[in-house]
Steps between C-alpha positions, in 0.01 A plus 500: 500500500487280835690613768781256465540625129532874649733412732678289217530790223572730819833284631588428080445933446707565798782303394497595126538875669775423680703365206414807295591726752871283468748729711236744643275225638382568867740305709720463293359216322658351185298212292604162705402697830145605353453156386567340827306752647172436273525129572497513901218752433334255290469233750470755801139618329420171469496526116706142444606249798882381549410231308341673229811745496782245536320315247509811251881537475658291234824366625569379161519825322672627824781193440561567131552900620737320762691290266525743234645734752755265595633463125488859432733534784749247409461629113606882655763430733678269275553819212317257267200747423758817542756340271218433233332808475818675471654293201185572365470892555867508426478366114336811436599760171270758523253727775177291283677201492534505901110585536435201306768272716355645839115378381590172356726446815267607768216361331671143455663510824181554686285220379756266618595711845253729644453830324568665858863317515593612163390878545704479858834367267481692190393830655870604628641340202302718256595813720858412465504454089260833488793697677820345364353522166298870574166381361211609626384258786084560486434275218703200611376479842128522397596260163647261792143554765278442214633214270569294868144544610423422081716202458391336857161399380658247260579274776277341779786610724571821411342740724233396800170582337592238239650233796172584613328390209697224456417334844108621395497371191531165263732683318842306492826694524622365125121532331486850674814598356463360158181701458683866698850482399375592116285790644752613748790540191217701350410736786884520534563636133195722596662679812826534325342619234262773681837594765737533176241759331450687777841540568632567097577832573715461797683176372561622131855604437677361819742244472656229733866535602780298357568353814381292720155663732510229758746535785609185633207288660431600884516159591684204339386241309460169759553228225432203707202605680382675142522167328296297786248776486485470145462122479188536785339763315563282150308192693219757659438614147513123387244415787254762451498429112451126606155584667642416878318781759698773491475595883706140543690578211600811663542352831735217380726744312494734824627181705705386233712875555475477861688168488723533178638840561649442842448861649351620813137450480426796689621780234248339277172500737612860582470583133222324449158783487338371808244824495380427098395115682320676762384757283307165292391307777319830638339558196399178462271530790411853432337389165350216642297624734381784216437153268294320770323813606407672163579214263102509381508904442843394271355215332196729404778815371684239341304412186546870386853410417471140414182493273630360128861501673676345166367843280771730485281773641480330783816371602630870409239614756622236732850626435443870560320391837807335580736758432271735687422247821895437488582896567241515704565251744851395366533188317563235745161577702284545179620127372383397849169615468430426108662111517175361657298648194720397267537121612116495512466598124486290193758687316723497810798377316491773266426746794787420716740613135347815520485637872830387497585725236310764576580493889886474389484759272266743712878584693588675248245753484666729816786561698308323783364214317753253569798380751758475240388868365585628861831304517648674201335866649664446817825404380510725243403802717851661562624525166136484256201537701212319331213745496118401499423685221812354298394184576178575371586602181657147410252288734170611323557398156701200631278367691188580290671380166655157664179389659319521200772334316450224737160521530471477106734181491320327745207546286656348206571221700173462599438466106759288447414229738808577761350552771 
């Protein structure tokens, strides 16, 4: 290893620490702070240039993050996403019947919205049906955390490791989803499936009351601003399926809101997650300068997973190394570093399915593994605080079970001829 490589894995090591260490970083760190800190660092040692580093960060998967932000937004404030998920949740008959509703909703819901979004709306919801209705609240919050990390890989815009792979990638939005939304209905029944057994005992004999568990909505339905926001999202959806680039796609349906819905501008940048950008753009740099400076060492590691990649052995080696890279240096960081050997490969397009499966699916696996698992924790931690090992129980099988699912469908593809 050269000197510039050292210094390279040193700068990359340093950051990864800080992000594990999360709250009890030194400093006080959180992620976007120890990625901006690893990319001065990187140019300070001399490991890339200020060209080499402003080159690195993609400003077109940072505008589709920007633009999707924007529409989330308008989608929240308007009640259109509250008012949905709680006709849904509300046509509920019985405790299984709810588990099944909460999966299929925050599983559907986040391939179109953000997994994180959805977790953030649905987790106070759940908490108030649990209590008006006295069911026990553990199984819905983790059924809601793992079927929105689950149903987010079937879209190209569902979580950031896949708008990752989507600005990485030939993969279209509509050819990505045709191929994902069948195995993300799968890995859905799958999680229901695995959350509903484990929970038989305590959901057996319990009952949902007469009358109505919602209390009225916290915050009114805004009809006119719902229906523009519904009719932007309708033409996004039409745009991306059309093949058009889905960071200006995004963009022009951000600008489109700005415009069309006639409110202060400012509430909406304010809302708008500022730190996850940074956060990217850091990283961007980060793995760069690890790419540049050990990229031969990779290349040479590399063929250990990629050698006969279309064998089922070997993509489900690929996959566990995923899953295992993805809690080990969370998700978003892992794709970084395993897109450039991917896109070098010949079985690329077939690669690209899989990590994103895998990588999606790997946030299942812990308490810590992804955002939207530590949204529904921390708003669930007055009245059912989510413990590690509780989340264990259901994220092992879950995520073990699912990504082989996947893993085995993208196979069959393979044999098939559809991909």
């Amino acid at each position: 290893m050269t000197d510039r490589g050292f210094l390279a894995v040193a700068i990359f090591s340093l950051v990864y620490l800080i992000i594990l260490a999360g709250e009890n970083s030194p400093r006080k760190l959180d992620r976007p702070a120890a990625s901006l800190v690893g990319a001065v660092l990187m140019i300070v040692a001399g490991v890339l240039t200020r060209r080499e580093a402003a080159q690195a960060i993609d400003l077109a998967t940072l505008a589709l993050l920007l633009g999707m932000m924007i529409v989330i937004h308008y989608a929240t404030i308007s009640g259109l996403l509250d008012a949905l998920a709680r006709t849904l949740v509300q046509r509920s008959r019985t405790p299984s019947q709810l588990l099944w509703v909460v999966c299929g909703t925050a599983g559907l819901l986040s391939a179109l919205f953000v997994n994180d979004t959805i977790c953030l709306l649905m987790t106070p919801l759940l908490l108030m049906v649990s209590r008006r209705a006295k069911l026990p609240t553990e199984p819905y919050l983790l059924a809601l955390a793992t079927s929105s990390n689950v149903g987010s890989v079937m879209t190209l815009t569902g979580n950031p490791q896949d708008i990752l792979i989507g600005q990485s990638s030939h993969w279209s939005w509509g050819a990505y989803a045709l191929r994902m939304v069948p195995i993300g209905l799968l890995c859905l029944l799958l999680n229901g499936a695995i959350v509903r057994w484990l929970y038989a005992k305590q959901l057996s004999g319990l009952e949902m009351p007469a009358e109505n568990t919602l209390a009225e909505p916290t915050a009114r339905l805004d009809r006119k601003l719902a229906t523009k926001t519904g009719v932007v999202i309708s033409g996004l959806l039409i745009a991306f399926l059309a093949g058009a680039p889905m960071d200006l796609a995004a963009l022009c349906a951000a600008v489109a809101l700005l415009i069309w819905a006639n409110r202060p501008t400012e509430e909406t940048f304010a809302r708008v997650d500022w730190a996850l950008l940074l956060f990217f753009a850091g990283l961007f740099v980060v793995v760069d300068g690890v790419n540049r400076a050990e990229g031969p060492v990779f290349a040479r590691l590399a063929p250990l997973l990629f050698h006969n990649a279309g064998s089922l052995m070997q993509l489900s080696l690929f996959s566990l190394a995923s899953v295992i890279g993805s809690n080990l240096f969370s998700n978003v960081p892992f794709v970084m570093l395993a897109r450039g050997w991917v896109a070098s490969h010949s079985q690329a397009p077939l690669l690209w399915l899989v990590l994103a499966a895998s990588s999606t699916f790997a946030g299942n696996l812990t308490l810590l593994g992804s955002v939207a698992n530590l949204i529904v924790a921390q708003g669930a931690k007055e009245e059912c605080p989510l413990g590690f090992w509780a989340f264990l129980k259901v994220g092992i099988p879950s995520t073990l079970i699912t990504t082989f699912a996947a893993t085995l469908t993208l196979w069959v593809y393979r044999r098939l001829g559809l991909v």
